[in-house]
C-alpha positions in Angstrom: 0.0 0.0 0.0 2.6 2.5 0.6 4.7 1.6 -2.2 3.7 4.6 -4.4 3.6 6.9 -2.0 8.2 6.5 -1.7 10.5 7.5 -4.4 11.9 4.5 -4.5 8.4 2.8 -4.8 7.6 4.7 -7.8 10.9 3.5 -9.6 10.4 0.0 -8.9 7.0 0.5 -10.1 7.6 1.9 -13.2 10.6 -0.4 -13.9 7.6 -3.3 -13.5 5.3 -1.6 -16.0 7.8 -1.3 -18.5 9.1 -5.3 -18.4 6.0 -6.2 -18.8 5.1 -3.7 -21.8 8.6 -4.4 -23.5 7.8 -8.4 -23.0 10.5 -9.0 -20.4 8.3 -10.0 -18.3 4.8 -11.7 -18.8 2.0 -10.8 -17.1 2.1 -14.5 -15.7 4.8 -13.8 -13.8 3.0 -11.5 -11.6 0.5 -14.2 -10.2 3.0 -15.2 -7.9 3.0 -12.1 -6.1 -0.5 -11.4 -6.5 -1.3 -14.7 -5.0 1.4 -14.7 -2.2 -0.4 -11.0 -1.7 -4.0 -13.1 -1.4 -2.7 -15.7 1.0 -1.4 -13.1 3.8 -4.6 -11.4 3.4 -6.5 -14.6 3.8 -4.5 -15.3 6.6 -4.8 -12.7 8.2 -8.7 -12.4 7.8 -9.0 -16.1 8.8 -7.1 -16.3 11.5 -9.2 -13.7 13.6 -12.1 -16.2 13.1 -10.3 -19.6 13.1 -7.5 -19.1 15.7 -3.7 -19.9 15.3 -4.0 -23.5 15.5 -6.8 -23.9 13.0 -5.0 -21.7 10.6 -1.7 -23.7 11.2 -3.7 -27.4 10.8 -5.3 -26.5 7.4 -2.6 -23.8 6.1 0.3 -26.5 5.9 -1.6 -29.5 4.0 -2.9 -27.0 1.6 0.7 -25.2 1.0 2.1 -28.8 0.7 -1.0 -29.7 -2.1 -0.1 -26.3 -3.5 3.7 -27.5 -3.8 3.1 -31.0 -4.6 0.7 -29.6 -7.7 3.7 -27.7 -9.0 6.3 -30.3 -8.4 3.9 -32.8 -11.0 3.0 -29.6 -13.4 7.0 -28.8 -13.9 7.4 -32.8 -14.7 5.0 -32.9 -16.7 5.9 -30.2 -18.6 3.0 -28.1 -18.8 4.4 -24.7 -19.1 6.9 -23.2 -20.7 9.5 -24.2 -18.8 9.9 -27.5 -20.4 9.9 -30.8 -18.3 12.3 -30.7 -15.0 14.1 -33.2 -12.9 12.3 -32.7 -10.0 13.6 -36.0 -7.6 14.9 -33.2 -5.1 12.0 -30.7 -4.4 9.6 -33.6 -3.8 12.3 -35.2 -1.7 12.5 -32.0 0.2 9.2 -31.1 0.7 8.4 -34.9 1.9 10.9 -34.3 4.3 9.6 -30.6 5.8 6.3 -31.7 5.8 7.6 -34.6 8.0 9.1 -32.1 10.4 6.4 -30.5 10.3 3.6 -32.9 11.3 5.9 -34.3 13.9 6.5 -31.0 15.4 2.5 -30.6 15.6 2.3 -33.7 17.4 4.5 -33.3 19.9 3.6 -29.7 20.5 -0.4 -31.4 20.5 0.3 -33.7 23.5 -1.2 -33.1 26.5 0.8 -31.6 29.0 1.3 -33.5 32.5 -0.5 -32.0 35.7 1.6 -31.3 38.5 0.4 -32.0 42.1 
């Protein structure tokens, strides 16, 4: 939001319009940002309504989906990009969301009363 209103804003805006008039960069390209933009406005909508640990429990399955999806579109070779070897990003994001669903099961577990 308050990119415009700084010098330096208004550069790197303008040096954004005019890669993607001269072709240097696609308008595609921009849909990352848009929907990175999206998902912290989502979260931070949701969260308010959901809590921390609802957001957490359905935020990480659908980011790994979301990566998974990519991983089998870059294989297949569906855009541009031409097909990819792709052995090590699904090997790595096996492995963090292994981390990551043991991390939420030991921080789920009940907690011991003292007497």
């Amino acid at each position: 939001m308050a990119v415009p209103l700084l010098p330096v804003g208004r550069r790197g805006l303008g040096l954004l319009c005019a890669a993607v008039r001269s072709g240097q960069l696609r308008w595609w390209h921009l849909t990352g940002g848009v929907c990175g933009a999206l998902f912290v406005a989502g979260q931070g909508i949701s969260v308010g309504s959901v809590g921390v640990a609802g957001y957490g429990a359905w935020s990480g399955p659908g980011m790994l989906t979301l990566a998974v999806a990519t991983i089998v579109v870059r294989r297949i070779g569906v855009l541009v990009f031409g097909l990819a070897s792709v052995a090590g990003q699904l090997l790595g994001a096996v492995l963090l969301d292994a981390i990551t669903f043991l991390a939420l099961l030991l921080a789920a577990r009940p907690v011991p009363e003292r007497r």
